[in-house]
ROTIBA-55031 format. One record per residue (C-alpha): residue in one letter; chain; x, y, z. Coordinates in pm, whole numbers, plus 50000, padded with zeros to 5 digits. Each point is the difference from the previous one (the first is absolute). Layout:
N
SITE rest kette     u     v     w
SITE    A     A     X     Y     Z
...
% end
This chain:
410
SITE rest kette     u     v     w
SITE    X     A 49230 51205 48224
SITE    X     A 49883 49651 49912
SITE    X     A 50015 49740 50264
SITE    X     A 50039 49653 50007
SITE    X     A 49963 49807 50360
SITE    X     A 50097 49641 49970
SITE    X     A 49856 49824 50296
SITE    X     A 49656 50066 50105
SITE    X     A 49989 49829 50351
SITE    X     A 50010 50165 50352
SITE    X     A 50279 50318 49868
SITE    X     A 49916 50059 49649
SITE    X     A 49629 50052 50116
SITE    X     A 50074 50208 50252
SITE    X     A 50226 50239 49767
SITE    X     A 49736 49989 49739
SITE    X     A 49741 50148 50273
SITE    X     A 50258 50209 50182
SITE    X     A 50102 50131 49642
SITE    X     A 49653 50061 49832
SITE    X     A 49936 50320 50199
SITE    X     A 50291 50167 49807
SITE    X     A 50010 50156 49717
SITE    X     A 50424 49952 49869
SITE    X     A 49880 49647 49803
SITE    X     A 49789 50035 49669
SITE    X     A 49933 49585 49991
SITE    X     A 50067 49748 50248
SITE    X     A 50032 49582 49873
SITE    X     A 49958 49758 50314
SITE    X     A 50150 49691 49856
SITE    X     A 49919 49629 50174
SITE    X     A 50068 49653 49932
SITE    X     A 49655 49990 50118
SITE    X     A 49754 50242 49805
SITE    X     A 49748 49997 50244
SITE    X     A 50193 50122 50252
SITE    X     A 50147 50266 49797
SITE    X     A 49591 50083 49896
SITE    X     A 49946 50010 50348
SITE    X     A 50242 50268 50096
SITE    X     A 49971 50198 49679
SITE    X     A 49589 50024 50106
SITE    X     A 50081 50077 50368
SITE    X     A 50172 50325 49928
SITE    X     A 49681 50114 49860
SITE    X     A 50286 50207 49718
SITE    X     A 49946 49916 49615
SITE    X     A 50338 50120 49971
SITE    X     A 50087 49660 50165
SITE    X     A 49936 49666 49766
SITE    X     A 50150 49632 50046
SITE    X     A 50155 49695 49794
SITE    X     A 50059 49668 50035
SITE    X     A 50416 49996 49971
SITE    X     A 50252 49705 50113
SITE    X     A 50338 50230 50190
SITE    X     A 50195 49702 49903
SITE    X     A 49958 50031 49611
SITE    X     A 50247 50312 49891
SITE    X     A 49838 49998 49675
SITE    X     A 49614 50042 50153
SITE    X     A 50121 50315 50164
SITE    X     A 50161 50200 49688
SITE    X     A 49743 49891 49830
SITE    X     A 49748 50138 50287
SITE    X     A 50193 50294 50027
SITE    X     A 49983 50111 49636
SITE    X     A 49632 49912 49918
SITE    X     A 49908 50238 50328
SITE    X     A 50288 50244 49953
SITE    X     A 50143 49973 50305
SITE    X     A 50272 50258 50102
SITE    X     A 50005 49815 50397
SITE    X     A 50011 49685 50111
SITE    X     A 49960 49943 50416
SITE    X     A 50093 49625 50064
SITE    X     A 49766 49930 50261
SITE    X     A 50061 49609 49977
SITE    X     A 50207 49802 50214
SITE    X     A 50361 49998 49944
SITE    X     A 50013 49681 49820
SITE    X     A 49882 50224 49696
SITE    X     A 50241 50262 50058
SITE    X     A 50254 49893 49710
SITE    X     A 49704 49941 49760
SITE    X     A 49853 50325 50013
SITE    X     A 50282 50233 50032
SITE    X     A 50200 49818 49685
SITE    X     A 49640 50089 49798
SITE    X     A 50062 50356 50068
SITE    X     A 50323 50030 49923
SITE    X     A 49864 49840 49683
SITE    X     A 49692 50207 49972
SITE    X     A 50214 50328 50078
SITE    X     A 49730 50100 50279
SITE    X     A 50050 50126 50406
SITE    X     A 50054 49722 50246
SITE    X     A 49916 49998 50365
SITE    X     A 49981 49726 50249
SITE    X     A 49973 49911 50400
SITE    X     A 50193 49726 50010
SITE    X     A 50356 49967 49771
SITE    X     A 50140 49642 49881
SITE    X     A 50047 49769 50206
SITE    X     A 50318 49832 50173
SITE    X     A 50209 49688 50023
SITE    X     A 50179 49907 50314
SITE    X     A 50387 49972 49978
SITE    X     A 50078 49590 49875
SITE    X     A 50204 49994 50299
SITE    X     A 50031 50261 50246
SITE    X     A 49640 50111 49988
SITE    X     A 49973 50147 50342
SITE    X     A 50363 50182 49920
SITE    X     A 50006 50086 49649
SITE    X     A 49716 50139 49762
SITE    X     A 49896 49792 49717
SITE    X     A 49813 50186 49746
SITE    X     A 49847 50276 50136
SITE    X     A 49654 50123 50034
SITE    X     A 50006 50255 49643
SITE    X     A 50311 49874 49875
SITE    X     A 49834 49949 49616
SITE    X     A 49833 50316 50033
SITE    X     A 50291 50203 50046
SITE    X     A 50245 49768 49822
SITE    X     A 49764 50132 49680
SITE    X     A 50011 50381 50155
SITE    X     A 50244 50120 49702
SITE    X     A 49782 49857 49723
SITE    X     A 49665 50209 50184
SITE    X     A 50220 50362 50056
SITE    X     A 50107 49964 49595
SITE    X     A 49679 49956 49816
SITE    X     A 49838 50294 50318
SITE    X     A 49784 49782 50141
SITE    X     A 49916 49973 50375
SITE    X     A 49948 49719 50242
SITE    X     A 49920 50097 50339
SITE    X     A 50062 49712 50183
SITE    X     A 49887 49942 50410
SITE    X     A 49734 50210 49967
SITE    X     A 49709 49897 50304
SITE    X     A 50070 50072 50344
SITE    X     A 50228 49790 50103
SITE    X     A 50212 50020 49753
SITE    X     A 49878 50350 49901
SITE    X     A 49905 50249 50219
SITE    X     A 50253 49893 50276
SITE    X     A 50262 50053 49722
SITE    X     A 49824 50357 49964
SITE    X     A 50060 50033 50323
SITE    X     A 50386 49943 49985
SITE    X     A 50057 50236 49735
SITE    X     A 49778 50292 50216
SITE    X     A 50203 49882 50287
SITE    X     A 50326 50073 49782
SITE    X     A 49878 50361 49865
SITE    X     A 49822 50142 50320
SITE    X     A 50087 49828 50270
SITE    X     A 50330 49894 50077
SITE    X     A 50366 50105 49865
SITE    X     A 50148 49660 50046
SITE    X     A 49820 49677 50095
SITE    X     A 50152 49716 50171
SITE    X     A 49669 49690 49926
SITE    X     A 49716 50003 49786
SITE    X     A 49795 49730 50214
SITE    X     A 49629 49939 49822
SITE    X     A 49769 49919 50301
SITE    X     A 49690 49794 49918
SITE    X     A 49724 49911 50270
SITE    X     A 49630 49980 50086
SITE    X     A 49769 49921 50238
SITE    X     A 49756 49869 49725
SITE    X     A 49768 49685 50147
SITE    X     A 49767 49774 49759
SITE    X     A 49689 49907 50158
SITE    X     A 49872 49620 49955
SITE    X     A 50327 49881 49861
SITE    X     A 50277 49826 50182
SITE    X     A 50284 50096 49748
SITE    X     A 49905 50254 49724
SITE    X     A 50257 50163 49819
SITE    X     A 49954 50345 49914
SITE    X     A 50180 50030 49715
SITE    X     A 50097 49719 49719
SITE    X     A 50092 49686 50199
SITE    X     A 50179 49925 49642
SITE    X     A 50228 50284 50029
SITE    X     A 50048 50030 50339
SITE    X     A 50180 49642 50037
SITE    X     A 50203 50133 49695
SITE    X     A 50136 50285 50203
SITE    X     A 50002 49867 50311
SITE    X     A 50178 49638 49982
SITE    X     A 50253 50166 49777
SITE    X     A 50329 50106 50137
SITE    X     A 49907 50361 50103
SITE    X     A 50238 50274 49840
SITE    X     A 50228 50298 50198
SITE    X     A 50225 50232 49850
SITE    X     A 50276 50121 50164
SITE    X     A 50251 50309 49859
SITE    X     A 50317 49813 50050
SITE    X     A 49849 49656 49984
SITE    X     A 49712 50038 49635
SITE    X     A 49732 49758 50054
SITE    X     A 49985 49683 50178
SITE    X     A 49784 49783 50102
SITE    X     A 49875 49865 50376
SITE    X     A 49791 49663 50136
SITE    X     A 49589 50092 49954
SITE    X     A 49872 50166 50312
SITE    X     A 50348 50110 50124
SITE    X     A 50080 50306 50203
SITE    X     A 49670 50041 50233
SITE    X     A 49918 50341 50138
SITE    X     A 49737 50151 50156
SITE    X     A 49843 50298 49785
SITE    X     A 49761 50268 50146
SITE    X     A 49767 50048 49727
SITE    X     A 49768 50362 50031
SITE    X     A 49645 50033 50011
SITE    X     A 49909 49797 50275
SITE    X     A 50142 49698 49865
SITE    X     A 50256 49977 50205
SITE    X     A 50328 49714 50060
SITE    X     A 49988 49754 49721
SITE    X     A 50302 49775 49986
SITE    X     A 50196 49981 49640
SITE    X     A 50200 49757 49838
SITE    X     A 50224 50062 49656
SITE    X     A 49825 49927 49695
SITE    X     A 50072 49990 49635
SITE    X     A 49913 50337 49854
SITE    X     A 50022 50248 49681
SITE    X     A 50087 50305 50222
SITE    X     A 50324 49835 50076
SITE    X     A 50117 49926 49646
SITE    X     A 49824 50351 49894
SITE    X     A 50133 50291 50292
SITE    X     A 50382 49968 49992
SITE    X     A 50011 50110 49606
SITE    X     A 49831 50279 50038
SITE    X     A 50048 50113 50356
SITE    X     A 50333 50038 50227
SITE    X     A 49996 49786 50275
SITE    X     A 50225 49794 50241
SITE    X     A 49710 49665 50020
SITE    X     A 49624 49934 49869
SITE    X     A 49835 49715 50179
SITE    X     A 49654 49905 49925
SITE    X     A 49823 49828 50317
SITE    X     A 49634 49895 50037
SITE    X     A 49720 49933 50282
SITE    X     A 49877 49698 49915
SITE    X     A 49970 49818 50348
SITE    X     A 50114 49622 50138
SITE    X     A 49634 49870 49889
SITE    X     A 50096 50108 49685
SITE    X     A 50345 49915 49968
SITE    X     A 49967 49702 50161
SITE    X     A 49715 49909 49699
SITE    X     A 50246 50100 49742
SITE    X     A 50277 49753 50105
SITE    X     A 49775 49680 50028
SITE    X     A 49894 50101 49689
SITE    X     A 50362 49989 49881
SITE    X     A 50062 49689 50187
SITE    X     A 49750 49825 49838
SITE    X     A 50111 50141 49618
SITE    X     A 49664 50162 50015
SITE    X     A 50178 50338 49878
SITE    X     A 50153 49861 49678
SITE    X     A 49869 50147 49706
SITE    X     A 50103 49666 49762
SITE    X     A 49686 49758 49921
SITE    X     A 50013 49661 50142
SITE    X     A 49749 49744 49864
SITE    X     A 49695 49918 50224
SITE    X     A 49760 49760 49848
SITE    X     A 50093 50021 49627
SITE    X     A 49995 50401 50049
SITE    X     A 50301 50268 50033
SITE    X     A 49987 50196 50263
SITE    X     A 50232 50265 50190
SITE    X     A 49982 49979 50323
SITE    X     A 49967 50358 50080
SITE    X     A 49708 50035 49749
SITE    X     A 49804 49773 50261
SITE    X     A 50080 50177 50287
SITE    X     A 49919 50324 49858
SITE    X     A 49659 49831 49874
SITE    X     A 49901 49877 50342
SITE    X     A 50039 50350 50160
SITE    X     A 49719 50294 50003
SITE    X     A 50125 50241 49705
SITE    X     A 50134 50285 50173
SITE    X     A 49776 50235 49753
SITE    X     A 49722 49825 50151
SITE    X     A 50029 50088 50334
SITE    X     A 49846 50336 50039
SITE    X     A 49807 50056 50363
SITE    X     A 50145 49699 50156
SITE    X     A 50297 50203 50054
SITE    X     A 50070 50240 50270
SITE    X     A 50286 50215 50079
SITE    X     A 50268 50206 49838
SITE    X     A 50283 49977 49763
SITE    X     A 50342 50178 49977
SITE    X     A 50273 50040 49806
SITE    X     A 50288 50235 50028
SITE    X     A 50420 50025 49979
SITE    X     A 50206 50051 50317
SITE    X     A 50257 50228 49922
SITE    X     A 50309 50092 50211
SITE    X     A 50296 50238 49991
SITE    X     A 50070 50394 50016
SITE    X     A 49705 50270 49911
SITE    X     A 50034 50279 49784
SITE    X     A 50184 50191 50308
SITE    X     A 50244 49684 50051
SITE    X     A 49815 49861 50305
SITE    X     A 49934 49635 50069
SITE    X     A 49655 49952 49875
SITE    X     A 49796 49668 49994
SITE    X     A 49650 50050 49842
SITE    X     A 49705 49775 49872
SITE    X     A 49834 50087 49692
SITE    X     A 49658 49808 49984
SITE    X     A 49680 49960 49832
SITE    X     A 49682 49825 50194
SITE    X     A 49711 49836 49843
SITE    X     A 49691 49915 50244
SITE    X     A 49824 49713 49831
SITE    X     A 49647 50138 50048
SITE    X     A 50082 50311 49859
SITE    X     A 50122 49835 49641
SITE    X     A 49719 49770 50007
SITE    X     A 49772 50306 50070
SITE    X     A 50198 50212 49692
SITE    X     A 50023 49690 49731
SITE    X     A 49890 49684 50102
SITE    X     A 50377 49889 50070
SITE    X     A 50164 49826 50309
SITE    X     A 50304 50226 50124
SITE    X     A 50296 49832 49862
SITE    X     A 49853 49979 49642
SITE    X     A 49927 50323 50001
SITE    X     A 50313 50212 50140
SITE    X     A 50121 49762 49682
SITE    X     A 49793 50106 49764
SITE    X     A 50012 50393 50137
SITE    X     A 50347 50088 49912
SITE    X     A 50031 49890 49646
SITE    X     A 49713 50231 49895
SITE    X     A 50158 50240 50121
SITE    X     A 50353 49942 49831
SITE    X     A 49787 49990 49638
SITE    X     A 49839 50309 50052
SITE    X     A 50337 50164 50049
SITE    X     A 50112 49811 49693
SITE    X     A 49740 50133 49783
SITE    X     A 50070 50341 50101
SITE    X     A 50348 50005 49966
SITE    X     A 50094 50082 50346
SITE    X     A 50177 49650 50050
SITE    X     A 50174 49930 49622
SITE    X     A 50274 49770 49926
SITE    X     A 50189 49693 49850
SITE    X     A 50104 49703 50121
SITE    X     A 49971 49755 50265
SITE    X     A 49962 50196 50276
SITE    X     A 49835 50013 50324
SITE    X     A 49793 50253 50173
SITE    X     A 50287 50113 50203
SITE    X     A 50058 50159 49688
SITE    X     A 49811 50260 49965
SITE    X     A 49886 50311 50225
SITE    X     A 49825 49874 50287
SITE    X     A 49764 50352 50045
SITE    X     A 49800 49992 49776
SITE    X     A 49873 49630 50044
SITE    X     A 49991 50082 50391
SITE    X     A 49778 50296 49943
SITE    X     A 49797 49831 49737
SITE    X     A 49940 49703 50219
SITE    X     A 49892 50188 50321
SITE    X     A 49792 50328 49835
SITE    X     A 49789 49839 49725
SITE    X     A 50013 49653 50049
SITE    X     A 49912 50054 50379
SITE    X     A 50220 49750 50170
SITE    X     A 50228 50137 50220
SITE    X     A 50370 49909 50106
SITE    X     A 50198 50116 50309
SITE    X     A 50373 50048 50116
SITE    X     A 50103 49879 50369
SITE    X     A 50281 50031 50213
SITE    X     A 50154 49604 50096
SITE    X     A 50206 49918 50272
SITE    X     A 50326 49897 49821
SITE    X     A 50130 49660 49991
SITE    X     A 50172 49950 50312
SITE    X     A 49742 50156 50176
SITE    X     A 49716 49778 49869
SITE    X     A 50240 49675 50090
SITE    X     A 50068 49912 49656
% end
């Protein structure tokens, strides 16, 4: 296997370090609008398996053209999802593996927004799913942790766990803190307005999918590890557009911890058109407004040992067990900032990113996940990733009993 891994910021270094101490990849591309910072995380996994390239994710034509002059048979979009449509149209064209994190992105409803979906997060991807399956070509689509390995965890959930489930509920919260800032981000500012000032997404078995006001629907969540009650809100997310094709349900929700400081941030931001992504003119020069705000903020890559605390992300699920009890269990996977600093040199939330896509390749290249398609990882057989992911690549995940939703005063 041949890699290319567009986007060499805070994730596509991390999977580049995370990645060099296997052996499933023959040649691995980090690709960059900036060079240097490709250089920089090509030299930093010490690998010469590993090289970088200056390449533009918005020019279609740069990346067929990058993929056949390094004889790529992978492609990992690592950028942000602006670049989504970009790169997965070049390799359709290039006939080569796709894999991203992040799928395209949405448009609220013209007028019913908070009703009514729009177009939906991944609506071009699989609109072009036919076109993929006929010439046998794959894209893997939702492929980090969240989406990713909480869509792993539906299918286990599905095979091993329970005989009928009632919600598929993704659960994300931390107890992170950044030390010497008084509002740091922790992942892409840029993305995280996306998702989280769009109308979040539910699906619903007799309802499909519809949408709900941002930061609807507040529960408390007990998160494990020590991190305890974190209060989440609905957000925008993959999982929710990804689980119900793949996976029998009765509801998917996704909700996130992100806190009033934080929410609170997010809507003056909005209030002020700070979130819009369209360039206004200031002083003779075009601008987007989100572009500053992201500029004026620490990059999340960046901040290393300033944080402390853990990470989490996991799936709720409820309904019957293989015996036909009522079962309500929390599948979960922790990651304690100073340990991923310690392992790679990356903050937490970059790196459970960056983790679980290195893992999907390898079982690409071996054969053990194949396919064609559009698909999603609920697609494919959750063991072996599950095994891979806690034996060799050394990072644990864990299954918990949750009190079910009346109980916990949903």
């Amino acid at each position: 296997m041949r890699v290319l891994v567009i986007g060499s910021g805070g994730v596509g270094a991390a999977f580049a370090k995370i990645a060099a101490r296997r052996t499933f990849f023959e040649a691995m591309v980090l690709a960059d609008i900036d060079a240097d910072r490709a250089g920089r995380a090509a030299a930093a996994t010490g690998d010469p398996r590993v090289s970088a390239l200056a390449l533009d994710a918005s020019d279609r034509d740069e990346i067929v053209a990058a993929i056949a002059s390094n004889r790529v048979t992978a492609v990992l979009n690592a950028a942000d999802p602006r670049f989504v449509v970009p790169i997965f149209d070049a390799c359709f064209t290039a006939g080569v593996t796709y894999l991203d994190m992040a799928m395209s992105l949405s448009s609220p409803h013209e007028t019913d927004p908070y009703s009514q979906t729009g177009v939906k997060l991944g609506d071009y991807q699989f609109e072009r799913s036919d076109q993929w399956a006929e010439r046998g070509l794959l894209a893997l689509c939702g492929m980090g942790v969240e989406p990713g390995l909480a869509d792993v965890f539906a299918r286990y959930a599905s095979d091993h766990l329970f005989s009928e489930i009632d919600e598929l509920n993704v659960r994300d919260g931390a107890d992170l803190v950044v030390r010497g800032y008084d509002f740091a981000p922790t992942f892409s500012i840029w993305t995280t307005i996306e998702e989280c000032l769009n109308p979040p997404v539910i699906w619903e078995r007799e309802r499909g999918w519809y949408t709900t006001a941002p930061f609807s629907e507040p529960e408390v969540f007990d998160f494990p590890e020590g991190i305890g009650p974190v209060e989440c809100v609905n957000v925008e997310h993959e999982e929710v557009l990804l689980m119900p094709r793949w996976i029998e349900a009765n509801r998917v929700t996704f909700k996130y911890g992100l806190g009033d400081e934080f929410i609170d941030v997010l809507r003056t931001l909005h209030k002020l058109g700070l979130d819009r992504t369209e360039p206004v003119s200031v002083r003779g020069h075009q601008v987007a407004p989100r572009d500053v705000v992201a500029a004026c903020l620490p990059n999340p890559a960046d901040l290393t040992t300033e944080i402390e605390g853990r990470t989490c992300a996991g799936l709720w699920v409820t309904g019957r067990d293989r015996d036909g009890n009522p079962s309500s269990q929390y599948l979960y996977h922790v990651a304690d900032n100073a340990e991923t600093v310690g392992r790679d040199g990356a903050q937490a939330v970059v790196w459970q990113t960056a983790l679980f896509p290195v893992v999907a390749l390898e079982l690409i290249a071996h054969g053990v996940w194949s396919g064609a398609g559009v698909v999603g990882p609920e697609a494919f057989d959750a063991v072996p990733f599950l095994d891979l992911v806690a034996g060799d690549y050394g990072s644990p995940w864990g299954v918990q009993p949750v009190a079910s939703a009346s109980e916990a005063g949903r």
